[in-house]
Biopython code that builds the backbone (N, CA, C, O; Angstrom):
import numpy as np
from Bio.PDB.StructureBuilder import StructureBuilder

atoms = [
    (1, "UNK", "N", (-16.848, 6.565, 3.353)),
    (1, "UNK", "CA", (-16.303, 5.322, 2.837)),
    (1, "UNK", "C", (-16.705, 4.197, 3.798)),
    (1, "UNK", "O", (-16.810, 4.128, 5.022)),
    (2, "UNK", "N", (-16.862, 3.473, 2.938)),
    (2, "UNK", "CA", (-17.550, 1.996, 4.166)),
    (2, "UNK", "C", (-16.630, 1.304, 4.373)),
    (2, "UNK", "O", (-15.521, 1.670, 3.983)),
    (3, "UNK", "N", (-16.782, 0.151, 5.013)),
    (3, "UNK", "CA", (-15.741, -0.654, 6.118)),
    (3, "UNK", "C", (-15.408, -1.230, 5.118)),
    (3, "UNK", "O", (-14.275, -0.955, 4.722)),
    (4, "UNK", "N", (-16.097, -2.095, 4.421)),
    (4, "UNK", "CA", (-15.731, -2.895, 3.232)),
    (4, "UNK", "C", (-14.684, -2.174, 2.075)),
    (4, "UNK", "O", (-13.758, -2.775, 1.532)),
    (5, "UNK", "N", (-14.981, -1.031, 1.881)),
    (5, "UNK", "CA", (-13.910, -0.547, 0.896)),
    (5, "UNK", "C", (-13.066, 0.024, 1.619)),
    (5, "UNK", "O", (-12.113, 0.368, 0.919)),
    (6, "UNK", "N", (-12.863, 0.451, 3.255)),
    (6, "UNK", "CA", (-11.496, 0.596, 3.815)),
    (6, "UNK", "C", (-10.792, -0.943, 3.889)),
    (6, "UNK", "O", (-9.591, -0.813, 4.129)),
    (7, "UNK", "N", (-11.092, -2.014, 3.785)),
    (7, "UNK", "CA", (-10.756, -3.370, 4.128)),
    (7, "UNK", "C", (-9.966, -3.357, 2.983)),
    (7, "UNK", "O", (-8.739, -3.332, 2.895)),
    (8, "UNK", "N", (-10.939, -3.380, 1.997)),
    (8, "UNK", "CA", (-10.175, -3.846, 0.342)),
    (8, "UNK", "C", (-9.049, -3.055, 0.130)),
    (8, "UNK", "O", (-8.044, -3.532, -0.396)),
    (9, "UNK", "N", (-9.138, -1.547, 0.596)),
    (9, "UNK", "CA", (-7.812, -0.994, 0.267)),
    (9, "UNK", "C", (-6.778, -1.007, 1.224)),
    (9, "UNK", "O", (-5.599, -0.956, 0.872)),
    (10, "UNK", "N", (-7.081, -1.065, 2.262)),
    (10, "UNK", "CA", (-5.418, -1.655, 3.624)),
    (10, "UNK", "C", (-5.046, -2.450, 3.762)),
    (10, "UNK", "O", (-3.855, -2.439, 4.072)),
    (11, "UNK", "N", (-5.949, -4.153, 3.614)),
    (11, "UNK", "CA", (-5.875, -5.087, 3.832)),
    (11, "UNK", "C", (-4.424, -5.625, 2.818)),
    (11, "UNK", "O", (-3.302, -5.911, 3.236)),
    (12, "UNK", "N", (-5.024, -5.633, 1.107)),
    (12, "UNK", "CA", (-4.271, -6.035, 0.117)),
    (12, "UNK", "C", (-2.817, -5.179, -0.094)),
    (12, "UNK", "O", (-1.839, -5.596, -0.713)),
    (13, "UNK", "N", (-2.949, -3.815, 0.620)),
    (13, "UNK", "CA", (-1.967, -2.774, 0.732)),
    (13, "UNK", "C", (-0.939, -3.316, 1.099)),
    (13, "UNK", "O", (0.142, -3.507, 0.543)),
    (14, "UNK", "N", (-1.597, -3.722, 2.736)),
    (14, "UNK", "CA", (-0.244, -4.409, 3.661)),
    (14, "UNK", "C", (0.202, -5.654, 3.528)),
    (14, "UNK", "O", (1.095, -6.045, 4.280)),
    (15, "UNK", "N", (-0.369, -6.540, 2.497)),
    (15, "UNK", "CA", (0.223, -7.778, 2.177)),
    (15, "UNK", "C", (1.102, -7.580, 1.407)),
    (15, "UNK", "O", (2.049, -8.326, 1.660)),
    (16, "UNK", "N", (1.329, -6.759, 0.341)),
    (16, "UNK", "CA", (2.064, -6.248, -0.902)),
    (16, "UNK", "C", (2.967, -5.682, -0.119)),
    (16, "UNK", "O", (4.145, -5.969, -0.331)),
    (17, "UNK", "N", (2.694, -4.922, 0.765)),
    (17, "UNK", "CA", (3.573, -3.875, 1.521)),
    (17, "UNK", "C", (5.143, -5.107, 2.141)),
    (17, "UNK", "O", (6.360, -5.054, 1.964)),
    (18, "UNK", "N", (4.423, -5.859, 2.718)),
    (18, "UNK", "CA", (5.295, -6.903, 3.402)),
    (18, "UNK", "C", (6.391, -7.853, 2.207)),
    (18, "UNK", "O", (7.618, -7.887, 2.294)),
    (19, "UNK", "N", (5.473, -8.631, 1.029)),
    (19, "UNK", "CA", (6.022, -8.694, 0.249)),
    (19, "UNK", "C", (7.238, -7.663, -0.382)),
    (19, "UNK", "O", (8.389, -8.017, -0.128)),
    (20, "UNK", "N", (7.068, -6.456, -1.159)),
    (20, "UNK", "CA", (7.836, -5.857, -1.500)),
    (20, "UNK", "C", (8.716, -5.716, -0.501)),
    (20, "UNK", "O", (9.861, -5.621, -0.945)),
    (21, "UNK", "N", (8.639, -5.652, 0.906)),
    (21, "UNK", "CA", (9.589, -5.396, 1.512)),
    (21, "UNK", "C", (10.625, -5.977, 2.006)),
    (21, "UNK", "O", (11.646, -5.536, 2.533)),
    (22, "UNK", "N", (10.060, -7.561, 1.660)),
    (22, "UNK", "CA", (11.058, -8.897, 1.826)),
    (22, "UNK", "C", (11.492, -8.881, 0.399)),
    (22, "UNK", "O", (12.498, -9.565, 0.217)),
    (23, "UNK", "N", (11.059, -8.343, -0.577)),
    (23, "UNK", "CA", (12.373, -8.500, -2.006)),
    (23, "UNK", "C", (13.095, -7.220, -2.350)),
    (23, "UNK", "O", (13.823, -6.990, -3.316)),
    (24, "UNK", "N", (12.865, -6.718, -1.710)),
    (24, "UNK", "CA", (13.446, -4.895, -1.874)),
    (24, "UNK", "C", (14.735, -5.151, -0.884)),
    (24, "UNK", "O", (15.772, -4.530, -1.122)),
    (25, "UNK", "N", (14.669, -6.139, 0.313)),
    (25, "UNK", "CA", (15.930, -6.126, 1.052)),
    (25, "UNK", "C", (16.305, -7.483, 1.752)),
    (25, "UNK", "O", (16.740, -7.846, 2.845)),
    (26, "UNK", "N", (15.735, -8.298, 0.022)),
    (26, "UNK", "CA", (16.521, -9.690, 0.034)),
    (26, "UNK", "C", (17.797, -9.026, -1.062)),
    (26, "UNK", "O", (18.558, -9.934, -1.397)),
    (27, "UNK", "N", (18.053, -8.111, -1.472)),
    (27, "UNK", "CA", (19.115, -7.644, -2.215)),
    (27, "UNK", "C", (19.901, -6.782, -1.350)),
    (27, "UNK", "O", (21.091, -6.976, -1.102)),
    (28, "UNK", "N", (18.996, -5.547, -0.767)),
    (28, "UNK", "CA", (19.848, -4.198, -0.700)),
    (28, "UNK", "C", (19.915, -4.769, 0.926)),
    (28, "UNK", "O", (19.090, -5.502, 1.473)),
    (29, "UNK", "N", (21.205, -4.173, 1.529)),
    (29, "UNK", "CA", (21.356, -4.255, 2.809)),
    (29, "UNK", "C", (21.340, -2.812, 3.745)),
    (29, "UNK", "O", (22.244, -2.075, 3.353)),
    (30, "UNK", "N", (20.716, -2.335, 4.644)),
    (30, "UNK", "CA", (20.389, -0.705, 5.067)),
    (30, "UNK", "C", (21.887, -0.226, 5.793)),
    (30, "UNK", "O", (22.232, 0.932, 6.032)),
    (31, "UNK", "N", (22.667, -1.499, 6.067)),
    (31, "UNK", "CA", (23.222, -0.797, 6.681)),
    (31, "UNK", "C", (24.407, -0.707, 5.382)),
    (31, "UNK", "O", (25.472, -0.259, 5.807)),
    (32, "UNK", "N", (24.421, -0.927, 4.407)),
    (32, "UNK", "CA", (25.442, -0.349, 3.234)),
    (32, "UNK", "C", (24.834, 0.996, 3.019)),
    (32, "UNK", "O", (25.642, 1.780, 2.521)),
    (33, "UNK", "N", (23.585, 1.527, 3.258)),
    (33, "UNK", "CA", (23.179, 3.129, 3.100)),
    (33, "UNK", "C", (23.523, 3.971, 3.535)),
    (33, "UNK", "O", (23.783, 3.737, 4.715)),
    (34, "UNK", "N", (23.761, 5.195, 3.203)),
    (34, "UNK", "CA", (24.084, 5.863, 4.009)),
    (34, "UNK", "C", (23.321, 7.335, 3.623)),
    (34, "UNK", "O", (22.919, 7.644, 2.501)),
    (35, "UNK", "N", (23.221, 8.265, 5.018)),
    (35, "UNK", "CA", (21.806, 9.462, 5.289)),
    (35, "UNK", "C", (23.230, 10.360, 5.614)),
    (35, "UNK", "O", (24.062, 10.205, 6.509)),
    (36, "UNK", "N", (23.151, 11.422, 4.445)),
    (36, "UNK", "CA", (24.056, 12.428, 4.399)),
    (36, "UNK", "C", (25.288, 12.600, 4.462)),
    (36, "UNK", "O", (25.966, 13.512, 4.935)),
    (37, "UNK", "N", (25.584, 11.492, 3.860)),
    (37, "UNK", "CA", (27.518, 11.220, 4.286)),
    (37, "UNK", "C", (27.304, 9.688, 5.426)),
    (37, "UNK", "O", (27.810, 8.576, 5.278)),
    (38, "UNK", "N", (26.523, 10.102, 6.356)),
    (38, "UNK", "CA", (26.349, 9.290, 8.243)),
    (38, "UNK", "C", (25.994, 7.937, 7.419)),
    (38, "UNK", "O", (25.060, 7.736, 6.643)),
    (39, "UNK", "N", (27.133, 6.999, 7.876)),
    (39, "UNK", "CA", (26.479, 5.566, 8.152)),
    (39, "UNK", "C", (25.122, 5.157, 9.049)),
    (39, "UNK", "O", (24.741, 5.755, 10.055)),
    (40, "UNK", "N", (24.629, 4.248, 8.570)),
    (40, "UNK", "CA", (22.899, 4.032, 9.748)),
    (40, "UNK", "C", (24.040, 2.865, 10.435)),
    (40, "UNK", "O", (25.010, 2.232, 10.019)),
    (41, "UNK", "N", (23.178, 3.023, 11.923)),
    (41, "UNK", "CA", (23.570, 2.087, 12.665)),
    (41, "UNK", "C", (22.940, 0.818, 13.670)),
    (41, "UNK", "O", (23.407, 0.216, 14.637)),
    (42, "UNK", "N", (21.313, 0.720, 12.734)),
    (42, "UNK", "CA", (20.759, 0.063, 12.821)),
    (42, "UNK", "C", (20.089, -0.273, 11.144)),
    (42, "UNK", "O", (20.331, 0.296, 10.079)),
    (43, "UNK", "N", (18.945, -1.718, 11.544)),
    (43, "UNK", "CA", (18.465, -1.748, 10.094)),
    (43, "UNK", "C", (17.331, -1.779, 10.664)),
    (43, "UNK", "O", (16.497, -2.015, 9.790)),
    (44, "UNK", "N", (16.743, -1.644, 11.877)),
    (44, "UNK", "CA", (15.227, -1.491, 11.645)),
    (44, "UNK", "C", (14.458, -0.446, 11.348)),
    (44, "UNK", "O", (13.282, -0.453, 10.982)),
    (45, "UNK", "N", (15.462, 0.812, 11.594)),
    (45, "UNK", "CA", (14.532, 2.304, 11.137)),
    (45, "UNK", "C", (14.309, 2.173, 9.668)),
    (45, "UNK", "O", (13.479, 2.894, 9.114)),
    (46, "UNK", "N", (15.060, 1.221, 8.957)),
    (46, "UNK", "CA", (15.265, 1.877, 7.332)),
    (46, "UNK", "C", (14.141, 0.780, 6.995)),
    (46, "UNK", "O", (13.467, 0.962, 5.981)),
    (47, "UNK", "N", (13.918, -0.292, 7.753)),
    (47, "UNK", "CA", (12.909, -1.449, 7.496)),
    (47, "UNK", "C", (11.369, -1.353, 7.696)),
    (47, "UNK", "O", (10.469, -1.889, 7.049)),
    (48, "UNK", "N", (11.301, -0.300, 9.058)),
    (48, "UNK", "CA", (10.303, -0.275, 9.193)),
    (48, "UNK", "C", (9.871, 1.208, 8.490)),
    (48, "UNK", "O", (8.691, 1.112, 8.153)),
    (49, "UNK", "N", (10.322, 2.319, 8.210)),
    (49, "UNK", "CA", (10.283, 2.949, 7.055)),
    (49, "UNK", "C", (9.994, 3.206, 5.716)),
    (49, "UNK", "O", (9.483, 4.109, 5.053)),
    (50, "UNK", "N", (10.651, 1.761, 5.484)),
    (50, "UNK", "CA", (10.370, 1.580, 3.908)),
    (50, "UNK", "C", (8.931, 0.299, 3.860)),
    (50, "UNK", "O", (8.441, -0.181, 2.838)),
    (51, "UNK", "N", (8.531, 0.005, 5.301)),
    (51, "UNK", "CA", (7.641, -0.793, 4.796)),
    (51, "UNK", "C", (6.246, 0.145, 4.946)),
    (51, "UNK", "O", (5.221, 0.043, 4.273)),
    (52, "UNK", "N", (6.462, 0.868, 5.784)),
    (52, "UNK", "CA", (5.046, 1.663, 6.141)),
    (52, "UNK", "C", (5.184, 3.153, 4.521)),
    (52, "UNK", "O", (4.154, 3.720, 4.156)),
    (53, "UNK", "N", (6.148, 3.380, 4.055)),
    (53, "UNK", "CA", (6.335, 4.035, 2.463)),
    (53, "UNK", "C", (5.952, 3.224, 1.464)),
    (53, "UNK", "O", (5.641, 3.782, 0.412)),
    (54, "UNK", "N", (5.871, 1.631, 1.536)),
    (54, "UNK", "CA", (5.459, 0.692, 0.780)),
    (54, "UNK", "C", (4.311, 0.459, 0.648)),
    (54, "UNK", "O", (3.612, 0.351, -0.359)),
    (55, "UNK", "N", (3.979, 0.331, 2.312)),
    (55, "UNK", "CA", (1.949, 0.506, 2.387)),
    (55, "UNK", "C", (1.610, 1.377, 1.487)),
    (55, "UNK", "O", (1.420, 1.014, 0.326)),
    (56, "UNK", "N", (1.456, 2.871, 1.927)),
    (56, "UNK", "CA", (1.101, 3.999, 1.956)),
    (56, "UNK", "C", (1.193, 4.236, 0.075)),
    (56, "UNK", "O", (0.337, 4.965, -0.428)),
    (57, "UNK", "N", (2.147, 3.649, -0.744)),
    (57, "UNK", "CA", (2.245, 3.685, -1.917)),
    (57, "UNK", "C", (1.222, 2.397, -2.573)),
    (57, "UNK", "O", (0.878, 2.427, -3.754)),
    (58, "UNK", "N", (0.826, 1.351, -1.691)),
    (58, "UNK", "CA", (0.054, 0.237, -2.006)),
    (58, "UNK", "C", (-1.247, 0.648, -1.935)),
    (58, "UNK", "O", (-2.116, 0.414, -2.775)),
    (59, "UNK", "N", (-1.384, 1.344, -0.786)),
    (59, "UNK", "CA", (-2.492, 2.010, -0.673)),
    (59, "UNK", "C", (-3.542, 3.176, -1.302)),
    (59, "UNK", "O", (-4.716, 3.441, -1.042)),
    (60, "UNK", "N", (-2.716, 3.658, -2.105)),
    (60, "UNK", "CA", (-2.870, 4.336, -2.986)),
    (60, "UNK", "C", (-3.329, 3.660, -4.568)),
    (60, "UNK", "O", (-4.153, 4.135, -5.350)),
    (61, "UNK", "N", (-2.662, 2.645, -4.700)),
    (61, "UNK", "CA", (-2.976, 2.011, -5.840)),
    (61, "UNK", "C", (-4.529, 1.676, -5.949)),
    (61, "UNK", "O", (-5.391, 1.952, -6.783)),
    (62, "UNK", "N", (-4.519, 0.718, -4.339)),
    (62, "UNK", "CA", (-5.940, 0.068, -4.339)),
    (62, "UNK", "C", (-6.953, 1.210, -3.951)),
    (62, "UNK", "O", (-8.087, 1.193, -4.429)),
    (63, "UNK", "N", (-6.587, 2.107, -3.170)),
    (63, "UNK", "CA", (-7.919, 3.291, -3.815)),
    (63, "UNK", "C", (-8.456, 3.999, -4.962)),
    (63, "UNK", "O", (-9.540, 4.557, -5.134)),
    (64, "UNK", "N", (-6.775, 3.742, -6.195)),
    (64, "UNK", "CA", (-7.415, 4.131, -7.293)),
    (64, "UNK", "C", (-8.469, 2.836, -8.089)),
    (64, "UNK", "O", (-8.882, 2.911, -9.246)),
    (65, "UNK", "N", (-8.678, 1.961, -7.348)),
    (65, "UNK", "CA", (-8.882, 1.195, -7.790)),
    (65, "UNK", "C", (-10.164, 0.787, -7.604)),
    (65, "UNK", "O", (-10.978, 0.642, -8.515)),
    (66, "UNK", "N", (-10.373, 0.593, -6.420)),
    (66, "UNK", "CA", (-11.888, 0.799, -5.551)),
    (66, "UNK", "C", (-12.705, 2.347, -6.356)),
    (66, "UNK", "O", (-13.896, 2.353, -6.664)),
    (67, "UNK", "N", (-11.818, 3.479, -6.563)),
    (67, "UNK", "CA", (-12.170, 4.358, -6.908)),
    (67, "UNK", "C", (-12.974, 3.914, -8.051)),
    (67, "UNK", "O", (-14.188, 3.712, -8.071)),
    (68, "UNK", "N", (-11.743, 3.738, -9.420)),
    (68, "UNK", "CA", (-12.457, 3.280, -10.474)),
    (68, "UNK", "C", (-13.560, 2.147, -10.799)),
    (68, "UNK", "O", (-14.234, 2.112, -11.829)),
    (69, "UNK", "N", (-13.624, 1.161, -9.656)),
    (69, "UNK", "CA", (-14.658, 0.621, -9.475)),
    (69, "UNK", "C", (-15.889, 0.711, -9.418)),
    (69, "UNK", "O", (-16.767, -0.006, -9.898)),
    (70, "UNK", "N", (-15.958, 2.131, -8.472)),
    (70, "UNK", "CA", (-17.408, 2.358, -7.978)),
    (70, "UNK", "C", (-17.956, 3.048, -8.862)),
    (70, "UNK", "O", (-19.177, 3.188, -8.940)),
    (71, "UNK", "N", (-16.903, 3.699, -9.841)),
    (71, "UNK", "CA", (-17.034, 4.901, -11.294)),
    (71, "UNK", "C", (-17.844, 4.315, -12.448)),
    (71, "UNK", "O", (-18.824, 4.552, -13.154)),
    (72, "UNK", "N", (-16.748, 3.295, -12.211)),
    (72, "UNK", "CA", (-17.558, 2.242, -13.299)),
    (72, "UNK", "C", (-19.279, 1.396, -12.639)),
    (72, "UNK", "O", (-20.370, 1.319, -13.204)),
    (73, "UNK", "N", (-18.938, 1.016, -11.594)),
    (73, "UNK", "CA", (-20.337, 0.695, -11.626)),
    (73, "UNK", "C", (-21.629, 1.472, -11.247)),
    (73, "UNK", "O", (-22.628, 0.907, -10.802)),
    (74, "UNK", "N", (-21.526, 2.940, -11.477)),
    (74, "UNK", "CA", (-22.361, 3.793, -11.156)),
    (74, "UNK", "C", (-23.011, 3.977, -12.685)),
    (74, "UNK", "O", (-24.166, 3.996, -13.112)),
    (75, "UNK", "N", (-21.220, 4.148, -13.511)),
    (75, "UNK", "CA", (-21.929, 4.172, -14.953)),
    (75, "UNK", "C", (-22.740, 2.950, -15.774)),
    (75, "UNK", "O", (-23.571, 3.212, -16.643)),
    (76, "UNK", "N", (-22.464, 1.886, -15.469)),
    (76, "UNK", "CA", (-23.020, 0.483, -16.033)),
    (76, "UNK", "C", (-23.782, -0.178, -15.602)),
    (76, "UNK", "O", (-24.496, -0.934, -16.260)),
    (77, "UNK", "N", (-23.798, -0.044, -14.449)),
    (77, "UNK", "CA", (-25.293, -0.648, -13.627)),
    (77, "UNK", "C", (-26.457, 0.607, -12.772)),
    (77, "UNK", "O", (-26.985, 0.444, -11.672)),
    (78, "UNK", "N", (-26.576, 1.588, -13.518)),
    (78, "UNK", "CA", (-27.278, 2.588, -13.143)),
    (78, "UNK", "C", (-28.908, 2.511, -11.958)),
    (78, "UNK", "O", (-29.669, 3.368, -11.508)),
    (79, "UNK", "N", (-28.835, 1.349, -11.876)),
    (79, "UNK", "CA", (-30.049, 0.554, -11.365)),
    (79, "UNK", "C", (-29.847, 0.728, -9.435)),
    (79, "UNK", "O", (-28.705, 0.472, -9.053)),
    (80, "UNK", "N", (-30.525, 0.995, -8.691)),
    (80, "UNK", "CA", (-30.248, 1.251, -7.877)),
    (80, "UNK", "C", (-30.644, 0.065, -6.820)),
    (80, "UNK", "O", (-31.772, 0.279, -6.375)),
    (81, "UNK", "N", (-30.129, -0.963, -6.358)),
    (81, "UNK", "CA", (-30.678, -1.999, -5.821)),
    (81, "UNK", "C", (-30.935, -2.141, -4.345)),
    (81, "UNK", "O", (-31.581, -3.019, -3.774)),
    (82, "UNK", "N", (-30.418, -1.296, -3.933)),
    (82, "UNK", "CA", (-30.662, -0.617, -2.899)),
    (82, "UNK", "C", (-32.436, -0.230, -2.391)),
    (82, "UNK", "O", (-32.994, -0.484, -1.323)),
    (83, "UNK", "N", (-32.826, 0.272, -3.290)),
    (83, "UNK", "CA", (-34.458, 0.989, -3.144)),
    (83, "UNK", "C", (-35.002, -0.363, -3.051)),
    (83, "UNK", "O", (-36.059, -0.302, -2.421)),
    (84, "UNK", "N", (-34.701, -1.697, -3.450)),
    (84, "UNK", "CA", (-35.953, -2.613, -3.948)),
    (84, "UNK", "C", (-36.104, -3.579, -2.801)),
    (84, "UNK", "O", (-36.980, -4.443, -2.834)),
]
sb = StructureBuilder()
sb.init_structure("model")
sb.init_model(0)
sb.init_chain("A")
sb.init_seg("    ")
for serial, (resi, resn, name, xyz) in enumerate(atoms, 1):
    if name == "N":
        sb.init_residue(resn, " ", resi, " ")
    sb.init_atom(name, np.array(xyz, "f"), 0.0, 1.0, " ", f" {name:<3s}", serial, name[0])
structure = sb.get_structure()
């Protein structure tokens, strides 16, 4: 995988990642959660948690995406521009 298509898929990942993670807990508050019965007694484990689960799910998107990209242009531009 080249630099350029690791860029396109982490880059846009972790902007989304950050986003979702400022409206996911402009509502919910971590420390109203609770892990097995146990109150949390901080909010940065559950913050920084859910933002690197946010990447990692963003990240995924934009590789299916890059994926289907390169699918498609292998099938539609069969031309190899590379050789010329």
């Amino acid at each position: 995988m080249s630099k350029r298509a690791l860029m396109s898929i982490l880059w846009p990942s972790f902007i989304m990642a950050g986003v979702m993670s400022a409206v996911v807990f402009a509502f919910v508050d971590p420390l109203e959660l609770s892990l097995h019965g146990a109150q949390l007694t901080s909010r940065q484990p559950v913050y920084t948690l859910c933002f690197f689960l946010f990447w990692a799910l963003f990240a995924l998107c934009s590789s299916a995406s890059v994926w289907l990209a390169t699918r498609l242009a292998k099938v539609y531009d069969p031309v190899d521009l590379d050789r010329f």
